[in-house]
Structure formats: structure tokens, C-alpha cells
C-alpha positions as CSV (number, residue, x, y, z in Angstrom):
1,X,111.0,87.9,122.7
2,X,109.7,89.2,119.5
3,X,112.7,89.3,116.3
4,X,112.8,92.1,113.9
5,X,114.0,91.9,110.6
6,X,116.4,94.0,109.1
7,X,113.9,94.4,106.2
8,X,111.6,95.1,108.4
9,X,113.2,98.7,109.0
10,X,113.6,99.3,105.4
11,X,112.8,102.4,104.3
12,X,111.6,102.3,100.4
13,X,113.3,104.5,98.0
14,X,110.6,106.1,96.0
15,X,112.3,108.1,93.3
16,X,113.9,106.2,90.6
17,X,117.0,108.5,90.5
18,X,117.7,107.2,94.0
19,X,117.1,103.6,93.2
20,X,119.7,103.9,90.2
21,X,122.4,105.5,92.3
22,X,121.5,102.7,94.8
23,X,122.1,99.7,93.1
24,X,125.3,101.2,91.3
25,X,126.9,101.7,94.4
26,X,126.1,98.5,96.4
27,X,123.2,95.9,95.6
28,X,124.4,93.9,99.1
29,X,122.8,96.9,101.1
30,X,119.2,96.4,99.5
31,X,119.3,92.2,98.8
32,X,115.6,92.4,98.7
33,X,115.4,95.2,96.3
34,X,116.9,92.4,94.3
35,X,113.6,90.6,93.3
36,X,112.2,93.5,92.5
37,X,115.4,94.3,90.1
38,X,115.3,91.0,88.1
39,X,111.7,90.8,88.0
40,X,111.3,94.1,86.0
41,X,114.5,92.8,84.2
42,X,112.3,89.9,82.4
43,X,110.0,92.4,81.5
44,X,112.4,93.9,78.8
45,X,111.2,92.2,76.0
46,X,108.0,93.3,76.4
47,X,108.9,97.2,77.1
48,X,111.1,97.1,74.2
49,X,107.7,96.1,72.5
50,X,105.4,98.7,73.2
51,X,105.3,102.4,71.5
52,X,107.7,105.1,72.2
53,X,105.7,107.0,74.4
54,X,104.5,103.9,76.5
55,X,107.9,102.9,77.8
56,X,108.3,105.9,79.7
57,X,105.0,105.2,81.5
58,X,105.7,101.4,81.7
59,X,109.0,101.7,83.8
60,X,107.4,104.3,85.8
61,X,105.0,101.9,86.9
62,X,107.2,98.9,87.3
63,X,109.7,101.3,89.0
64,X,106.6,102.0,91.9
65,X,106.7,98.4,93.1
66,X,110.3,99.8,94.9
67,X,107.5,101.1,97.7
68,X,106.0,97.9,98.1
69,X,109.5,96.4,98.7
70,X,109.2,94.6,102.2
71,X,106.0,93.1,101.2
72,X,107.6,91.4,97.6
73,X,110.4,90.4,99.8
74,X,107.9,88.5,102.2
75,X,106.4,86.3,99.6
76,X,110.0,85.4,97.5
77,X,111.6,84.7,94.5
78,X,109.0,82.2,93.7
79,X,106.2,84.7,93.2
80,X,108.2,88.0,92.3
81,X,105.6,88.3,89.0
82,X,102.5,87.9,91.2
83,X,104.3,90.1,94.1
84,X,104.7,92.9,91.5
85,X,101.4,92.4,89.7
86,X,99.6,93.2,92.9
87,X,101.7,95.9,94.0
88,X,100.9,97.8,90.9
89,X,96.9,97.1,91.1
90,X,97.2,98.2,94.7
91,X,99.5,101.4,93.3
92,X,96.5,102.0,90.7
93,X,93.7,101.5,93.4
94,X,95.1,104.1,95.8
95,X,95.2,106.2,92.7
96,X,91.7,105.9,91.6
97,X,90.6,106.1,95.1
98,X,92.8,109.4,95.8
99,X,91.0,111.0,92.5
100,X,87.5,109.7,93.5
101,X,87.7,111.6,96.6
102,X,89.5,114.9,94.8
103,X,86.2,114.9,92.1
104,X,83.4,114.4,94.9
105,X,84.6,117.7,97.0
């Protein structure tokens, strides 16, 4: 008999208005959301870094790794950065994929 994980069923909240209001009202519904979380959390430093108008940008992309949650969860804790890193080149490829196809028709 084949298990399935509650995490397994998660839905990923896209939007990062819905993420907000998420974790404000319970971060026990979304524990895996979690790693996500404190990973972009160590990345503070660095946003608080970069220009103005590259903040904005910077947290949008971090913030896409939310549709990639099940898969961060899978690998752990131990290799949130990595998790994320890859989530956003796989965000990026889709991108630059989607926009190849737009300019060749």
C-alpha cells in the first residue's frame, strides 16, 4: 500500500500577498514553507546591499521558489541554499524557454 504525504497535496501559493497573509496567520499549516522562509531570511544582508530598484526584483525572485515548495521540502534543511538556487535557474529556464518559443512564431 502506497503512503501519501501531506506535502505531497500541497498546493503552492504563488502570489506573495498570499504567502504574507499565510505565515501571519499560522506557520504550523505550511511547516515546509518554513525552509523556504529562513532561507530567503539569510539572504537579507545581501538584498539590503544591492540598489534600490534591484530589491524589488530580488525578492520577487526569491519569493518564486514558494512554487517549487514540495520539491525544497524533499531535499531538507541541509540543502535549503542549493534547493533554492535551482529552483530559481529552473524558474529562469522556463522563462527563457517560454520567450524563445513567443519570438520564433
Amino acid at each position: 500500500m502506497e503512503t501519501i504525504s501531506q506535502s505531497s497535496l500541497f498546493i503552492p501559493i504563488t502570489t506573495t500577498e498570499m504567502k504574507n497573509e499565510t505565515c501571519s496567520s499560522s506557520s504550523n499549516l505550511f511547516p515546509y514553507d518554513n525552509i523556504i522562509t529562513k532561507e530567503i531570511d539569510t539572504w537579507k544582508s545581501y538584498a539590503d546591499c544591492l540598489r534600490k530598484q534591484d530589491i524589488e526584483l530580488f525578492y520577487k525572485m526569491l519569493n518564486s521558489c514558494y512554487k517549487y515548495s514540495p520539491a525544497i521540502t524533499v531535499q531538507g534543511k541541509e540543502y535549503s541554499t542549493t534547493s533554492v538556487l535551482m529552483s530559481i535557474l529552473l524558474e529562469h529556464h522556463k522563462n527563457l524557454l517560454y520567450k524563445t518559443q513567443i519570438d520564433n512564431i
